[in-house]
C-alpha positions in Angstrom: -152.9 -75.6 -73.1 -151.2 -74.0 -76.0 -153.2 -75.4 -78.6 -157.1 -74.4 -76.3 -155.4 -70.6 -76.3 -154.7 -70.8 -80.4 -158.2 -72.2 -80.7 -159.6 -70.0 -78.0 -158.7 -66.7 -79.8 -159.8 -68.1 -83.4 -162.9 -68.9 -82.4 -163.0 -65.3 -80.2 -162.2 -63.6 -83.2 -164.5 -65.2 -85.7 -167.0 -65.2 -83.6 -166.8 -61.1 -83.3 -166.5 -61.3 -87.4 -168.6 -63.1 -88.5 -171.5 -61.9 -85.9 -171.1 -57.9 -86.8 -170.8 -58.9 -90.4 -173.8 -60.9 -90.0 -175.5 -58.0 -88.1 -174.8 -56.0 -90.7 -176.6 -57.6 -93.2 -179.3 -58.2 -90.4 -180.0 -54.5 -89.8 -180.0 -53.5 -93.2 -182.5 -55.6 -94.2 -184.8 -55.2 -91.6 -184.1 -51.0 -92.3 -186.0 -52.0 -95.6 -188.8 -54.0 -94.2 -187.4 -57.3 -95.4 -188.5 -60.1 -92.7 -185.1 -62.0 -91.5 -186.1 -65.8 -90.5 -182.7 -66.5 -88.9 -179.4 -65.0 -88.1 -177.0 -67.6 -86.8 -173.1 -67.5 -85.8 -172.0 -70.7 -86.9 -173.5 -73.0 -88.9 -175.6 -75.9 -88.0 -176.2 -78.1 -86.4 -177.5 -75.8 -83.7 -176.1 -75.7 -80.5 -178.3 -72.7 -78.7 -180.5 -70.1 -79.9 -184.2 -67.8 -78.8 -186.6 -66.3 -81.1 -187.4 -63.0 -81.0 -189.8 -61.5 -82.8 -189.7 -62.7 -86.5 -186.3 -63.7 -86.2 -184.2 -66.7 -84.8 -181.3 -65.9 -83.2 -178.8 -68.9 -82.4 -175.4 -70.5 -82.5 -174.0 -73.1 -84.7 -171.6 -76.0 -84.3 -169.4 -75.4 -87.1 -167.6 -72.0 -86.2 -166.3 -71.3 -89.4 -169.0 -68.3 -90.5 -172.3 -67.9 -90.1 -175.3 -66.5 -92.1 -178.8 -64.6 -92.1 -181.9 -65.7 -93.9 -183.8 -62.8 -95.0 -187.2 -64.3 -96.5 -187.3 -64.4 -100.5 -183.7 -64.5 -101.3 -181.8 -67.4 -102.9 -179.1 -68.4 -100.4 -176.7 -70.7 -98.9 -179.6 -72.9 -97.5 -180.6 -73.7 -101.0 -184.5 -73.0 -99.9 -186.4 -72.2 -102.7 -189.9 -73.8 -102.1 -191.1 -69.6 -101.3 -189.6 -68.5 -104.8 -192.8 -70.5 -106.6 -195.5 -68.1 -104.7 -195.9 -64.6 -105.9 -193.6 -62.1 -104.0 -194.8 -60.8 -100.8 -193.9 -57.2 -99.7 -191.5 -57.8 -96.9 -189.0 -60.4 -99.2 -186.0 -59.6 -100.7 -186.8 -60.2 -104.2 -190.0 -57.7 -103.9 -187.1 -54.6 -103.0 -185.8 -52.3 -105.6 -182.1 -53.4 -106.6 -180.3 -50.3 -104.8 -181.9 -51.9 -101.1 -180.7 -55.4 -102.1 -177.7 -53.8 -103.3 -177.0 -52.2 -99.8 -178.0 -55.2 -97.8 -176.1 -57.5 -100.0 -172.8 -54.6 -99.1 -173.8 -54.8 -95.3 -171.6 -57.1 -93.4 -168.7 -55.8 -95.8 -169.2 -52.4 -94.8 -169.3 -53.2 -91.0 -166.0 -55.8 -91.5 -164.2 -52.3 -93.1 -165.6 -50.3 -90.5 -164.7 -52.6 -87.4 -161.0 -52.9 -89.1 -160.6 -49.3 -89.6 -161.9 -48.8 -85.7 -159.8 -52.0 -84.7 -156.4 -50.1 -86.0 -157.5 -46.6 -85.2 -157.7 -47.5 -81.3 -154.7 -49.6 -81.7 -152.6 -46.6 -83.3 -154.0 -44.3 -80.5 -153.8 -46.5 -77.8 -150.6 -47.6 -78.2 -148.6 -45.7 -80.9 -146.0 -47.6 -82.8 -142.4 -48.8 -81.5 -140.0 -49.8 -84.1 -135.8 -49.4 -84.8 -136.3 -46.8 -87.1 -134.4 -46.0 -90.8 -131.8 -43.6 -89.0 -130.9 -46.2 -86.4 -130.6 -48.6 -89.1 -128.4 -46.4 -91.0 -126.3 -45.7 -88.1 -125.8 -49.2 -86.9 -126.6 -51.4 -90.0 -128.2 -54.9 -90.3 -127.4 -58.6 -89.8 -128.4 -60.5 -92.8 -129.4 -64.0 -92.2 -129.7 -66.7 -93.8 -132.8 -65.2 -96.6 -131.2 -62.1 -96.7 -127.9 -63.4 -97.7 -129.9 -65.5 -100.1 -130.6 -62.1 -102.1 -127.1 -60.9 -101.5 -127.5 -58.5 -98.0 -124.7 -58.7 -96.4 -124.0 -58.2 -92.6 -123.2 -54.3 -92.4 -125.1 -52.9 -95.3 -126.8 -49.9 -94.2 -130.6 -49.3 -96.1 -131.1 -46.4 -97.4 -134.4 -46.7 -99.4 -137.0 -49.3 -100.9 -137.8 -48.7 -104.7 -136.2 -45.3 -104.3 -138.6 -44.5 -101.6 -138.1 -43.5 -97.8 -138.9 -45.9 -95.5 -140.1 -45.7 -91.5 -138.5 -48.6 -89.8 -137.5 -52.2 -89.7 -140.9 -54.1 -90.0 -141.2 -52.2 -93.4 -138.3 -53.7 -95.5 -140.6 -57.2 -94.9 -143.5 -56.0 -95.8 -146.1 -57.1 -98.1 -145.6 -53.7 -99.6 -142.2 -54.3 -100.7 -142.3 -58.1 -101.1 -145.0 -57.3 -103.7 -143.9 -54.7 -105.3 -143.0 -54.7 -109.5 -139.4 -55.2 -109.6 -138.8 -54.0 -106.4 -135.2 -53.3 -104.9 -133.5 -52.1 -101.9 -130.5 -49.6 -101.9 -128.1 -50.4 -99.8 -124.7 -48.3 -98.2 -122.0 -50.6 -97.6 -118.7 -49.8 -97.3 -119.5 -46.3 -98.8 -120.9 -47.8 -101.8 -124.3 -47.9 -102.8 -125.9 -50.7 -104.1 -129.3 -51.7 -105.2 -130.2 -55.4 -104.1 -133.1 -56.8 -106.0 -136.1 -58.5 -104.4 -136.1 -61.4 -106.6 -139.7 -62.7 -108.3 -141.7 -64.3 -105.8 -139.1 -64.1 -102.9 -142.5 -63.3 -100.8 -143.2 -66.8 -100.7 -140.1 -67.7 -98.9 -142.1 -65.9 -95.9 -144.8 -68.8 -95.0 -144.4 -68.5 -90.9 -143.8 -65.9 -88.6 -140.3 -67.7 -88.3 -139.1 -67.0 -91.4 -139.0 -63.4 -90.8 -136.6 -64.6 -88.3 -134.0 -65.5 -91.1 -134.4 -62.4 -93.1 -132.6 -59.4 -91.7 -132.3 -57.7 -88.0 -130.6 -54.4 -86.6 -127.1 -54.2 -85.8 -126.7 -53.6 -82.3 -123.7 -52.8 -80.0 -123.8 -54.5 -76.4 -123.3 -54.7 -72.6 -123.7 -57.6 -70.2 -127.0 -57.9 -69.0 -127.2 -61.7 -67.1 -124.6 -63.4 -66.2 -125.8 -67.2 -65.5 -125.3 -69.1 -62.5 -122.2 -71.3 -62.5 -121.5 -70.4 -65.7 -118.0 -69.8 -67.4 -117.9 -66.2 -67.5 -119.4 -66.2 -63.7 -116.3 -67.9 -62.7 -114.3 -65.6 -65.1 -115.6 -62.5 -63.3 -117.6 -60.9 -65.6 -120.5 -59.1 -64.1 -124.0 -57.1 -65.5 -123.1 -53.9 -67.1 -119.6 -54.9 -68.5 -118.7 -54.7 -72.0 -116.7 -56.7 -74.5 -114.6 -55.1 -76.3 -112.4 -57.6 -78.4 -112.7 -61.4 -78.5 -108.4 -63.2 -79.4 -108.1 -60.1 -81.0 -110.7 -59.4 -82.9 -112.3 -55.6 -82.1 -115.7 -56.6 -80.8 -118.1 -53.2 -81.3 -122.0 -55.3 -81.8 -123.6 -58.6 -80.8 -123.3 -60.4 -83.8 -119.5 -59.6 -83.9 -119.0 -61.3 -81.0 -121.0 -64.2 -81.9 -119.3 -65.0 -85.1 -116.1 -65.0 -83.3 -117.3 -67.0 -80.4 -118.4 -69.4 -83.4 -114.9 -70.1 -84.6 -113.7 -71.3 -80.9 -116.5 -73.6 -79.9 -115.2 -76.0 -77.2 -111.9 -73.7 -77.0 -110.4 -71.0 -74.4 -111.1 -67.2 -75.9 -109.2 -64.3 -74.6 -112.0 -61.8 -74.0 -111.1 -57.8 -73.5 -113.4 -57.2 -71.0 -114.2 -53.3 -70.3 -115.8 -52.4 -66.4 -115.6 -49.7 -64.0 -112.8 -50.2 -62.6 -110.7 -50.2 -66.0 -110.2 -52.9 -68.9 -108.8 -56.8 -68.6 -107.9 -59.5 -70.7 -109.9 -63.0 -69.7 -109.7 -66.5 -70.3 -113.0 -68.3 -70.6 -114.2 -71.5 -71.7 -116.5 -71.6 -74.5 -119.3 -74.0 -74.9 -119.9 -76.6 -77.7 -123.0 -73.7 -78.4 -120.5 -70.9 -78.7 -121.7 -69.1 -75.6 -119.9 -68.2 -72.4 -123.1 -68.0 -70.6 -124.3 -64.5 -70.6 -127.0 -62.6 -71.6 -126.5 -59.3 -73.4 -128.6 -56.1 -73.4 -128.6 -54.1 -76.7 -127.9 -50.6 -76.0 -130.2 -48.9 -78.6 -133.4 -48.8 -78.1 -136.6 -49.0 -80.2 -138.2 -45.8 -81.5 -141.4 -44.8 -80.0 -144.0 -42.8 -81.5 -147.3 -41.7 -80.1 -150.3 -40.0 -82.0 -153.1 -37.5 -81.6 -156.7 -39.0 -82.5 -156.8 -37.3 -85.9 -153.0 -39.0 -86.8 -154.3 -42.2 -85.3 -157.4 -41.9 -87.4 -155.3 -41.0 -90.7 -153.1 -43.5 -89.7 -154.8 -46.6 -88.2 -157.2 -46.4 -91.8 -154.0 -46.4 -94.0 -152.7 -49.2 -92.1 -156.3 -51.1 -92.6 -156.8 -50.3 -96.7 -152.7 -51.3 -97.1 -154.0 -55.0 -95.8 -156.7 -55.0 -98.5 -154.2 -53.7 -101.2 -151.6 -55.8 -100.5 -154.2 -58.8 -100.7 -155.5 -58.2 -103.9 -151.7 -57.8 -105.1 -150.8 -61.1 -103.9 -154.0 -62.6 -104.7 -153.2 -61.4 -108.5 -149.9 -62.7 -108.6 -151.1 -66.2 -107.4 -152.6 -66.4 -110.8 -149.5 -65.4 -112.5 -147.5 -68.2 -110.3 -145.1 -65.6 -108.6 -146.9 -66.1 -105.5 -147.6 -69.9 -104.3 -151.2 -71.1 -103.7 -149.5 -73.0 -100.6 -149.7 -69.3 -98.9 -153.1 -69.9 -98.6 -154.3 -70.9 -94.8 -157.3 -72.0 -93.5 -158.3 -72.1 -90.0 -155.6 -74.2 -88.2 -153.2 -71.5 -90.3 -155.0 -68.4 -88.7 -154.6 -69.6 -84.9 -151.0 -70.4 -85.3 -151.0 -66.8 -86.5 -152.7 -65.9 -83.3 -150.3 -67.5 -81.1 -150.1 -69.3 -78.0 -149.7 -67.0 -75.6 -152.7 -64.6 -74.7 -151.4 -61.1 -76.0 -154.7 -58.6 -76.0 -152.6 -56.0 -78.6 -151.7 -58.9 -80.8 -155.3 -60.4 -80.6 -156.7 -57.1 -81.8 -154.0 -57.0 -84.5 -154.8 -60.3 -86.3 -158.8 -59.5 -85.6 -158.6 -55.9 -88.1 -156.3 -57.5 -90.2 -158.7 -60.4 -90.4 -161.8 -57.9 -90.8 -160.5 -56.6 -93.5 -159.6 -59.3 -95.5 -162.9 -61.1 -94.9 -164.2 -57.7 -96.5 -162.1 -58.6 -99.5 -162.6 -62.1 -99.7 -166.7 -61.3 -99.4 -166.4 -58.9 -102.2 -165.2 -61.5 -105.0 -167.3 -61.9 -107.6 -168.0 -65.3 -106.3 -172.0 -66.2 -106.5 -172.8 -67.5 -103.1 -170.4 -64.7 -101.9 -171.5 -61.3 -100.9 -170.0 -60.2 -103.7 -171.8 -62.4 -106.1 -174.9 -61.1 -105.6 -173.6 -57.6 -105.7 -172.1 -58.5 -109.1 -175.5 -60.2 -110.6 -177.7 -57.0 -108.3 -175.5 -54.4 -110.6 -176.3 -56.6 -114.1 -180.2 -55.9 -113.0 -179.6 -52.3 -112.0 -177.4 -51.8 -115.1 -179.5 -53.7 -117.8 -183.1 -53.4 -116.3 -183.3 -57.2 -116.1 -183.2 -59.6 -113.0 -181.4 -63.1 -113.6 -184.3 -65.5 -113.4 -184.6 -67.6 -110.0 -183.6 -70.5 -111.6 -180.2 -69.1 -112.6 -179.7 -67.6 -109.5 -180.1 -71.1 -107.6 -177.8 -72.8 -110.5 -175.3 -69.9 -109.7 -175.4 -70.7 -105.7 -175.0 -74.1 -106.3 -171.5 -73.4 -108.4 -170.7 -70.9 -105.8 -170.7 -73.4 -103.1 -168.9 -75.6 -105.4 -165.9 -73.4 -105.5 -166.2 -72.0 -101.7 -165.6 -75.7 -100.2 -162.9 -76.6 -102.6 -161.5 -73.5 -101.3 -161.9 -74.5 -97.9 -160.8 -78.4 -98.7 -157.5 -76.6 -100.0 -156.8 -74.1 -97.5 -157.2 -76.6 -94.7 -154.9 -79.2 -96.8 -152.5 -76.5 -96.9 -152.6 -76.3 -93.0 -152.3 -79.5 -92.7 -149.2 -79.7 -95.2 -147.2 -77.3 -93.6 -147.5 -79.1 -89.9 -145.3 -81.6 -91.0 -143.1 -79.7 -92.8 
């Protein structure tokens, strides 16, 4: 059931994408009088589909794109028995430059467009919860076993990210940071600052969502929340709303205190301080060959929460939408330098482990912008079968006054095609790669 839900919202999500970027380039054209022969969602073989009017409208069995053949234009489906007859008035290559130009920019535009929309409603909708950088300050961090790695240590307090303010957790992981030119965090600990460098390519250490797991968390102090049935500390006494105060002696003021302690007495008897309502007690519980005593806690800070008016939800949801383009093209730059590893690359078993297996509609929408966007990226490479390779040979002829002959253009397509599947063989070998790993 898992995997149908992954593969359920992938295919949901492409679906959307690829059908308004398709439409895009579909309404464009036909805004210019070019006749468009097909739009499909999917490629073949075809599943379903209806004609209407000059066009064919249908689904493919390969959902992994999709395409629209406007008449006269050297494509994807390598048809280029029309190029020998003289151009007719509604094909592509009878248009000026500037209207090929703009349909050729379509679906991008309407990819940038849905993401910017995507995050906007998302922002508005639902603001943005996160431990801010004054609760962090206040309480400090955990540093696991990556943020060790690059010399955090449990109790540093972060002041600032290349000398620059910061909002909240989520941000001292983010691409942003990860990617930036000799980038550093400054750190309080003990009263001493520090600057901790983020070493060269330490982004690549991140390939799963539970790596971010291993990185660094906020410091938080603790009551009971649920005591378990039968459990050690049941039979102790302890009940919800109780808090530990010292473990054999050790002052006990957050979570992770407590566990480290609790990690040096595994199958032992701890004295716990416990502190309730009716005063504070010393208790002797068993602990388990998994450290715990059988409760869980409940962190007593809580998670900033910010709401926004349209217009900040606006400013901010197309911020949040350009930052996933900008820190693409930063990481796609420093793959060719080496600092970050092709083996980040996923294909589409990568993206609907990304999605999840559980059916969250905020998440879905999430992954969906981020994924409009960075289709608009991709599509814009100077890449000939690409969007973006025709824009790139459509600007030669606007620039120079010269079309590239047919023949070249075909050639081109050919080489595009080329590269796009060994792409594809790549990414999906990656996916493959990292399930057993």
């Amino acid at each position: 059931m898992e995997t149908l839900i992954m593969v359920g919202q992938l295919l949901l999500g492409l679906s959307i994408l690829v059908g308004l970027h398709e439409l895009g380039h579909l309404l464009t054209a036909k805004m210019f009088g070019m006749r468009v022969e097909k739009f499909s969602i999917g490629f073949p073989p075809k599943i379903a589909g209806f004609q209407w009017g000059e066009t064919e409208y249908s689904i493919g069995a390969i959902p992994l794109g999709g395409f629209v053949k406007i008449s006269g234009m050297v494509d994807e489906s390598m048809d280029t028995a029309q190029l020998a007859a003289e151009p007719q008035p509604w094909e592509f290559r009878a248009k000026p430059a500037w209207q090929r130009l703009i349909v050729m920019l379509g679906g991008i535009i309407v990819n940038v467009v849905t993401g910017i929309i995507i995050f906007v409603v998302l922002v508005y909708n639902n603001g943005e919860t996160y431990f801010s950088r004054d609760q962090i300050i206040e309480n400090g961090i955990v540093a696991y076993e990556y943020g060790e790695a690059i010399g955090f240590k449990t109790g540093d307090k972060v002041l600032d990210i290349n000398g620059e303010t910061y909002q909240g957790l989520n941000d001292l992981s983010s691409g942003s940071a990860l990617l930036s030119e000799n980038g550093y965090y400054t750190v309080d600990r003990n009263g001493e600052q520090l600057k901790i460098e983020i070493p060269r390519g330490f982004i690549n250490t991140f390939n799963s969502e539970e790596s971010f797991d291993k990185f660094i968390e906020i410091r938080f102090p603790f009551e009971v929340g649920v005591v378990d049935k039968g459990s050690a500390a049941e039979a102790a006494g302890i009940q919800t709303g109780d808090k530990i105060v010292a473990v054999n002696g050790t002052p006990i003021n957050y979570f992770d205190e407590m566990q480290s302690v609790l990690q040096g007495v595994k199958s032992q008897t701890a004295q716990i301080v416990r502190q309730a309502e009716t005063g504070t007690d010393t208790l002797s519980i068993p602990v388990s060959d998994e450290a715990r005593i059988g409760i869980a806690v409940k962190p007593l800070i809580e998670p900033t929460r910010r709401e926004y008016a349209i217009g900040e939800a606006l400013a901010k949801g197309t911020n949040r939408a350009f930052t996933v383009v900008i820190v693409n093209a930063k990481a796609m730059g420093k793959m060719f330098t080496g600092e970050v590893s092709a083996k980040n690359v996923s294909g589409p078993i990568g993206m609907a482990k990304i999605y999840g297996a559980s059916w969250d509609w905020v998440k879905f929408w999430s992954i969906t912008g981020l994924i409009s966007m960075i289709l608009a990226f991709m599509n814009l490479l100077p890449i000939p079968a690409l969007d973006g390779g025709h824009v790139m040979f459509l600007l030669y002829e606007m620039v120079s006054g010269r079309a590239p002959s047919d023949k070249f253009l075909e050639n081109a397509q050919k080489v595009g095609m080329v590269i796009l599947l060994a792409l594809m063989v790549f990414a999906i070998g990656n996916d493959i790669l990292k399930l057993f790993n």
